[in-house]
GUZA-84739 format. One record per residue: y, x, z of N, C-alpha, C in turn; residue in three letters. Coordinates in steps of 0.05 Angstrom, whole numbers, plus 5000, padded with zeros to 4 digits. Last residue first. Layout:
BEGIN
YXZYXZYXZALA;...
This chain:
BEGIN
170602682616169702392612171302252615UNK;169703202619171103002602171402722588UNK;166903352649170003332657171403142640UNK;161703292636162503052647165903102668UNK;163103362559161903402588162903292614UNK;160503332497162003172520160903272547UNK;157804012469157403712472159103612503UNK;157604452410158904372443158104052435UNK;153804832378156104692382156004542398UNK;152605422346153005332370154605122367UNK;150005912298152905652295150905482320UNK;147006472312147306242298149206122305UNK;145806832351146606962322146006652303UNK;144106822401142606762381143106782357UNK;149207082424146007272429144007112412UNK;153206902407152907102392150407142397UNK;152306422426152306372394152406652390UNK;153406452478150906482460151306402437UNK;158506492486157206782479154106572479UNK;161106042460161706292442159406442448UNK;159205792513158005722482158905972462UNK;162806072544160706132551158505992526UNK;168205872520166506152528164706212524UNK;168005232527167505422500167205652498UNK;167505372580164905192575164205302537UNK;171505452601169605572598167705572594UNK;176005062571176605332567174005582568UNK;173904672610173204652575173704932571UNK;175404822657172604722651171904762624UNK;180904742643179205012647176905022650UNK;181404112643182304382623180604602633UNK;179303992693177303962666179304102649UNK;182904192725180304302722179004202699UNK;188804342698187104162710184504272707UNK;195804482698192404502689190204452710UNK;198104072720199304302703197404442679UNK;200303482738198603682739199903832723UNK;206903322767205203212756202503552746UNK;209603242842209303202813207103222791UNK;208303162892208102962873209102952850UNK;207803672918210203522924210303222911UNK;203303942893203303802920205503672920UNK;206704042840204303812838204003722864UNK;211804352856212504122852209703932843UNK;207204752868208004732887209704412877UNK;206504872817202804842839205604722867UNK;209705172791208504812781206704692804UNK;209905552819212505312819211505112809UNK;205205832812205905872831208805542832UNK;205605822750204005752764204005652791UNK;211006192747210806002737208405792748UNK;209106722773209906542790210806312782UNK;205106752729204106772759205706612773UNK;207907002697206906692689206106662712UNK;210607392718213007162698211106902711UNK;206607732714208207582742209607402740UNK;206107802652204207602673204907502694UNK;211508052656210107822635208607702651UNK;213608332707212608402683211708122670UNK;220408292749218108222738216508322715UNK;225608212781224208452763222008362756UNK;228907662781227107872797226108002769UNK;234407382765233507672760231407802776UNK;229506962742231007232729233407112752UNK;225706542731226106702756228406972760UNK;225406272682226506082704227006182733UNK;227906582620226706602650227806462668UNK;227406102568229306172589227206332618UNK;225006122496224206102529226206242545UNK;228005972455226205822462224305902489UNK;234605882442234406002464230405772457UNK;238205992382236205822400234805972425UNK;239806402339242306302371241006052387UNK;234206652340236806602325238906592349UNK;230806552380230706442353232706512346UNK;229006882445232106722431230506772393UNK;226606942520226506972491227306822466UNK;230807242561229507002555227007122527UNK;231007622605233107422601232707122593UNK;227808072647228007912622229407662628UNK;232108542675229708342672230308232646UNK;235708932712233309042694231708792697UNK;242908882719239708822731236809022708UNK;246208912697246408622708243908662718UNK;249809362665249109342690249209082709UNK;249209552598248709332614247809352635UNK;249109952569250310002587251109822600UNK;241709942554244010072544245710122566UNK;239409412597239809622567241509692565UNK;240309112626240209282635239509562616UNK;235708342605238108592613238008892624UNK;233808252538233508342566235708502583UNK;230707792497233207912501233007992539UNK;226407872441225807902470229707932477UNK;225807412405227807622412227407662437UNK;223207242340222507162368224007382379UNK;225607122275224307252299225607272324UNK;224506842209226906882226224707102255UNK;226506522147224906752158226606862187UNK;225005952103227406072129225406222142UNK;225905652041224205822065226205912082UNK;226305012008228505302030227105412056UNK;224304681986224704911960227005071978UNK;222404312023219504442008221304771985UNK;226804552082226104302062223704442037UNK;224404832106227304702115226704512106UNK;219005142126220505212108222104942114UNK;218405882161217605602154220405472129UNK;215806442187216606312165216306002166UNK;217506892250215606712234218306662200UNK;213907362287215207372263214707082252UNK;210907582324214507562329215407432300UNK;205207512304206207532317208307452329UNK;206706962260205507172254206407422282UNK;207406342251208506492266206106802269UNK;208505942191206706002209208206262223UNK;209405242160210505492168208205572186UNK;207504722147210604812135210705082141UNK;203104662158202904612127205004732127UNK;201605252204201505022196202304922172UNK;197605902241198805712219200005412221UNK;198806432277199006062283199706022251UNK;196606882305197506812279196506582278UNK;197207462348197507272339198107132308UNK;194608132379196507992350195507662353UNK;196108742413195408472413195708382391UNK;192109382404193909182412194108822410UNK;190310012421190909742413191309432423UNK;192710462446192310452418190710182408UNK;192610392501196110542486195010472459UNK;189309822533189210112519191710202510UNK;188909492576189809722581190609852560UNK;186409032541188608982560189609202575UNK;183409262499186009152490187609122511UNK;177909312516180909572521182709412513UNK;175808902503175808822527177209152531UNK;177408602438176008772451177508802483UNK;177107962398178108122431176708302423UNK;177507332371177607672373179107812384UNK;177006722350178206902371177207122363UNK;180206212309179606442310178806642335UNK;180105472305181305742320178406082314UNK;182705112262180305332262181505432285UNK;181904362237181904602251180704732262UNK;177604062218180304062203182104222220UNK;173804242265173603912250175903912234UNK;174004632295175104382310174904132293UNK;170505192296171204932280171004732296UNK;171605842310170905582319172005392314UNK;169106342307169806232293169005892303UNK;169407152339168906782334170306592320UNK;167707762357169307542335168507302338UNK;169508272403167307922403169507872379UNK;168008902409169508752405167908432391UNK;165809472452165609232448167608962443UNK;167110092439168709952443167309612433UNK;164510692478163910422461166010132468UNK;167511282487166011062490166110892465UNK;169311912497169111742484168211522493UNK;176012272531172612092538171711892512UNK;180812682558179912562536176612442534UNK;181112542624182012682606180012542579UNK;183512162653184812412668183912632643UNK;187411602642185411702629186011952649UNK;192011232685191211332664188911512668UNK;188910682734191510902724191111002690UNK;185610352749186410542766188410772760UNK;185509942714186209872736186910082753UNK;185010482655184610272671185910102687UNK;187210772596188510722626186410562629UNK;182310952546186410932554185310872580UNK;177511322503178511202524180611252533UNK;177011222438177211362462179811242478UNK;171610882409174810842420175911082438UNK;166710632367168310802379170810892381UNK;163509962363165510232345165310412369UNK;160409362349160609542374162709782352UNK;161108712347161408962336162009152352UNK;157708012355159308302369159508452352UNK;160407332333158407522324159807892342UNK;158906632325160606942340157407062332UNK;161106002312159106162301160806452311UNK;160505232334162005632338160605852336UNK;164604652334161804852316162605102327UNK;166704182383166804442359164104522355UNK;169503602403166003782401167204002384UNK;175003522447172503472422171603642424UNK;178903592479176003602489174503422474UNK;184003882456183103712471180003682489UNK;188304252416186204132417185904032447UNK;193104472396193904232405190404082407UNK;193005062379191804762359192404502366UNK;195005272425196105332400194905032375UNK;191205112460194005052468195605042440UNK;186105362446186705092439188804892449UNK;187505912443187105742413187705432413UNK;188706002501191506022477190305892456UNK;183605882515186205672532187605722505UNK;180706262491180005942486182805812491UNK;182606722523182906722494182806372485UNK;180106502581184106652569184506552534UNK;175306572562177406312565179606322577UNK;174907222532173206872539175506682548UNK;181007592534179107642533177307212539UNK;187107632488186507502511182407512513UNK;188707672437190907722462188307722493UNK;188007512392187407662394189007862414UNK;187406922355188706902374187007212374UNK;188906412303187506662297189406852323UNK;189805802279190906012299187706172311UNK;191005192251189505502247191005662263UNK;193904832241191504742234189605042233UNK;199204392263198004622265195204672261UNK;204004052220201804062244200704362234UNK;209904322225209304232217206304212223UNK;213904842251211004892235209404672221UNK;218204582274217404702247216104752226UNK;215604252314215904172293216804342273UNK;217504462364219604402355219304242327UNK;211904682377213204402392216304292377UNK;212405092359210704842350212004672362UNK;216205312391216505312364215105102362UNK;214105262440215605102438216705202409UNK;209705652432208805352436210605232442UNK;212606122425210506062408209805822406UNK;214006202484215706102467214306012438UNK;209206192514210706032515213005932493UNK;207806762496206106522489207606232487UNK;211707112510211407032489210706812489UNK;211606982570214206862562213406842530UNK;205806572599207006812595209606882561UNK;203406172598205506142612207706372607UNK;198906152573200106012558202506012572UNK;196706442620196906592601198506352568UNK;194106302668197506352665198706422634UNK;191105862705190505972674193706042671UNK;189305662761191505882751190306062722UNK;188804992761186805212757190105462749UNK;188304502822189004662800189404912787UNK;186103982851185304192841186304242815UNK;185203542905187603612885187403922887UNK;179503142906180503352915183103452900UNK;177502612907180802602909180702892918UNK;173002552874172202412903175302472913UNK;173502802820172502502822174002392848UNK;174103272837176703182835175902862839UNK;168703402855170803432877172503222864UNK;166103372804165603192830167903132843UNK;167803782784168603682774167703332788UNK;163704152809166004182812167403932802UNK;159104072772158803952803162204002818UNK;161004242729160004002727160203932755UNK;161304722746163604662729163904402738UNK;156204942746157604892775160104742772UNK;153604842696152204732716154704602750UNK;156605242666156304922657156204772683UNK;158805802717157005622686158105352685UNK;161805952759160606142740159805972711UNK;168205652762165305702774164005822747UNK;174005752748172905582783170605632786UNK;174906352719174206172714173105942747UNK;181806342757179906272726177406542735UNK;184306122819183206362792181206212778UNK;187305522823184205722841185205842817UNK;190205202885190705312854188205592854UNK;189304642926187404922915188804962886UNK;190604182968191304232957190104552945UNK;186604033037188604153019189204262993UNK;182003783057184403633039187003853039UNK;178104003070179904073095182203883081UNK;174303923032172903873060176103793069UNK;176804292999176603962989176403823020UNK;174904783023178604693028178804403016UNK;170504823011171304753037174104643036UNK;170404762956169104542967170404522994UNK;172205262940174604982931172904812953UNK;168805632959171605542974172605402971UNK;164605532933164805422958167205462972UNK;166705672869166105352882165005322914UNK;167906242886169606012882168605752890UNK;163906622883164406532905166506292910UNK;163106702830161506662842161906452866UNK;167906862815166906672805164806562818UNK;170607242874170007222848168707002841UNK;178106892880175507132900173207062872UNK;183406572900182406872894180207022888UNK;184906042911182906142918182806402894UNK;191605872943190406102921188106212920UNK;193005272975192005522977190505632947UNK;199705003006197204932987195005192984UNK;202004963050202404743031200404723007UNK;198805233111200305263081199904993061UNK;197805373166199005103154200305053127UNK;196005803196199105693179199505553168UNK;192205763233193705833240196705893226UNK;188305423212189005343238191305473241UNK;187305563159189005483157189305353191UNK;185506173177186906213175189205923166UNK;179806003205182706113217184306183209UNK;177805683155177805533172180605703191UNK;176806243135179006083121179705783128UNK;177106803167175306613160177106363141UNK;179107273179176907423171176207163155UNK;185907453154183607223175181507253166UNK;192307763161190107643145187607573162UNK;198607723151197407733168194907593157UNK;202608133112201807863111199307883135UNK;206008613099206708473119206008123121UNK;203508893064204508673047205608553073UNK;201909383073203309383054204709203051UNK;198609213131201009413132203309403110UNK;196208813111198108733124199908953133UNK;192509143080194508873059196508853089UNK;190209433118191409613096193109323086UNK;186608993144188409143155191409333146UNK;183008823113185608633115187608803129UNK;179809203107180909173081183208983083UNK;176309193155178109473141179309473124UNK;174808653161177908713172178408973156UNK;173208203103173108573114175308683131UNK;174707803084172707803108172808023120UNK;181007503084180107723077177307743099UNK;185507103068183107133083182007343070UNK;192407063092191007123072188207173086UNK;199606803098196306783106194606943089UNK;203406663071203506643107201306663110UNK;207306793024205206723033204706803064UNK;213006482992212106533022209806523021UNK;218006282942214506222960214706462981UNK;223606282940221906082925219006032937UNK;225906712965227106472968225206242954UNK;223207222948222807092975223606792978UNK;221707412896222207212897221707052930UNK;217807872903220807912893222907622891UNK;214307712943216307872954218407892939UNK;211707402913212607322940214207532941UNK;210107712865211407442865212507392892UNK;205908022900208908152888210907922883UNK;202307632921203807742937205907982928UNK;200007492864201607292880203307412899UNK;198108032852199707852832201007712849UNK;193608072891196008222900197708172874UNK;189307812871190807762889193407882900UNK;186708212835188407952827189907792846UNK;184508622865186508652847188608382839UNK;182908192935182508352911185008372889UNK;182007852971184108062981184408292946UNK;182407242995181707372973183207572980UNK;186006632997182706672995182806912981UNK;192306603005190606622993188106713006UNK;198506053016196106233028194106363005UNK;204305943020202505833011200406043022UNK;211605433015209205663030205605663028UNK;215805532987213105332977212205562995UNK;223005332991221005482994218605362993UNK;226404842956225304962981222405152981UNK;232604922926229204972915227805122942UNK;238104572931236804842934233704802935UNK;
């Protein structure tokens, strides 16, 4: 039986309350027993909703639970002094993307692990059940190597993580030429709900083009994509044998037998299926390429990957093996943050060895 992972978070904000739905639909797997919040007026409301008892300081809150590892939460800014203290305190840190604002803090972060801090970054988004299955296609070799993926899911190093998960890239140098386009969108849902009534705005969308050296990753976002009703996501992985076009791929068997096939969301509680309301998996044919490892909690996609995160972070304290690592996400925002000046100087940018990646 799969012992409970008890764990804590730094942080009382939107992104933090991800972990504490994972806890509750999944009691038998994690436990959060703590949460720091500076603002009592604001820890007060989480412990009515969430029946988590919260600590103005993060010194009292691990005196007082003892968690196996902790969810630094809180904004970019304020990240690299929490990883530092809890390095201080040797406990174990799965932190929010991005761990520190720039190059500069990345680099001094990347100290910690040097000196034995065990630091791991909650990038969920290669976790999330499409994505996932997408990268055990490649992984199956169909596609034969992968030499282009054109990603349009995911905003700065969300978007980076999928290109260079999808390319099988590393921490070589790239070239990266971006460029903005501004339009007009009318405005969908936020964080706080839907539209109350019809609004125009400006829809800021980033293109980039980033040469890996005999691979391309593509990115392009606009920053409504992750609320809006009117647009949407798309993927498109190439390789010599085959490429995965959203849900849809082609490859080919042998050079003169194409095979055309698709990604299956299979879910229960459709129709007159009374097993639940979750996702099942997602199925190739009669290949099963991603199993939910949490089903039947109810879950949305991201919580999927959340508490995927959440189970790898817990078998890494236990001694198993990393998952993502700070110099992964280091790199993830290091090619970000080079994307965006390549757009504000409107020229080809290219990256140099850094000392995560050493």
């Amino acid at each position: 039986m799969t012992q409970t992972a008890r764990f804590a978070i730094i942080g009382g904000g939107w992104r933090a309350a991800f972990y504490l739905r994972v806890a509750r639909a999944l009691p038998e797997r994690f436990a959060c027993c703590g949460m720091t919040v500076r603002d009592g007026g604001k820890g007060e409301p989480i412990t009515r909703q969430w029946g988590v008892k919260t600590y103005r300081t993060a010194e009292a809150m691990l005196d007082a639970c003892s968690p196996c590892f902790v969810v630094v939460s809180v904004p970019w800014q304020v990240a690299p002094e929490m990883l530092r203290v809890l390095a201080a305190a040797g406990v174990p840190t799965l932190c929010e993307t991005p761990p520190a604002p720039d190059r500069e803090g990345l680099a001094r972060l990347s100290e910690l692990v040097r000196d034995g801090a065990r630091i791991q970054v909650a990038e969920q988004y290669v976790f999330q059940p499409m994505h996932a299955a997408r990268l055990a296609v490649i992984r199956s070799g169909r596609l034969g190597t992968v030499t282009q993926a054109q990603v349009s899911a995911a905003h700065g190093y969300h978007g980076i993580s999928l290109i260079r998960h999808y390319l099988g890239a590393g921490f070589e140098d790239l070239s990266v030429t971006a460029r903005k386009f501004v339009s007009p969108i009318v405005t969908g849902p936020t964080r706080d709900g839907p539209p109350a009534e019809e609004k125009l705005a400006e829809s800021v969308q980033t293109l980039a083009w980033l040469d890996f050296g005999g691979k391309l990753g593509v990115f392009d976002f606009a920053g409504d994509q992750y609320f809006s009703w009117i647009r949407s996501p798309h993927v498109l992985i190439r390789g010599e044998r085959g490429e995965i076009r959203n849900a849809e791929l082609r490859w080919l068997k042998a050079f003169d037998r194409p095979v055309q096939a698709r990604l299956e969301r299979r879910e229960a509680g459709q129709d007159g299926n009374l097993e639940g309301y979750y996702l099942k998996g997602i199925a190739l044919g009669e290949e099963w390429v991603y199993e939910n490892p949490f089903a039947p909690a109810r879950l949305t996609d991201d919580e999927l990957a959340v508490a995927t995160c959440l189970a790898k972070m817990a078998a890494y304290v236990d001694g198993g093996p990393e998952f993502y690592s700070l110099a992964e996400a280091a790199q993830d925002h290091y090619i970000s943050l080079t994307m965006g000046e390549a757009v504000r100087s409107g020229a080809s940018v290219s990256t140099a060895t850094q000392p995560w990646a050493v």
